[in-house]
Residue, then its C-alpha position, 0 to 999 in steps of 0.5 A: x500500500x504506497x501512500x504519501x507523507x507531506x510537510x507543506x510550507x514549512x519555514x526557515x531562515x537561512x543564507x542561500x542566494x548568488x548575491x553577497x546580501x542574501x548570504x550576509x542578512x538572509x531570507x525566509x524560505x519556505x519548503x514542501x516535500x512530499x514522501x512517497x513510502x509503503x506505508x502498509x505497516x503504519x496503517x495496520x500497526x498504528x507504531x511510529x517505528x513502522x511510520x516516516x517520522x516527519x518531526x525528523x524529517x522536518x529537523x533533517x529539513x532545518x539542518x540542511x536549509x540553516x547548515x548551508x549556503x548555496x548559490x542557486x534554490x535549484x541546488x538546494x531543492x536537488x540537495x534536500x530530495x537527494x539527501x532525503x532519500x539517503x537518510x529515508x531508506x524506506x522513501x521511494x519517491x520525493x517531491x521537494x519545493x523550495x520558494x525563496x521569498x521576496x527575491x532581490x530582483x529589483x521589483x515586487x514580487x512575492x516568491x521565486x520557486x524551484x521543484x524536483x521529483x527524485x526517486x530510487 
């Protein structure tokens, strides 16, 4: 029974961006993932062991965004899916959105955003 786990819009600030400004002051980025697993034996057991835990996966999420800095949000939307799927063995498939909000792009806008679909 493949089933998805999501984590919709969870926020962080962090230093990512090309320009010396984002990587000294910041920015709040937003994040969803979505986690495609068997979850056959968390439905029928109701055990957190036979689950995903998302509270590690959203302290995985803090970690990678507040540890880091990248240039570019593709690279760090690649980063997550790539090592979520190292630290979730039982993950099969991972969907990763990663908005930067209110870009420095010299006009109003209120985010830019970069997706990507991993799987094993």
């Amino acid at each position: 029974m493949k089933g998805k786990l999501k984590i919709q819009n969870a926020v962080f600030y962090a230093y990512h961006g090309v320009m010396t400004e984002e990587q000294n002051l910041g920015r709040k980025f937003e994040v969803d993932v979505e986690l495609e697993y068997d979850f056959s034996k968390a439905a029928e057991t109701d055990k957190l062991e036979n689950a995903i835990n998302y509270e590690k996966v959203y302290q995985y999420l803090k970690e990678i965004l507040t540890e880091n800095k990248f240039y570019l949000i593709e690279r760090l939307a690649y980063v997550i899916g790539k090592k979520i799927l190292d630290k979730f063995e039982n993950v099969q498939k991972v969907k990763v959105k990663v908005r930067k909000l209110h870009p420095p792009i010299g006009g109003l806008i209120d985010y830019v955003e970069a997706s990507i679909k991993l799987k094993r």
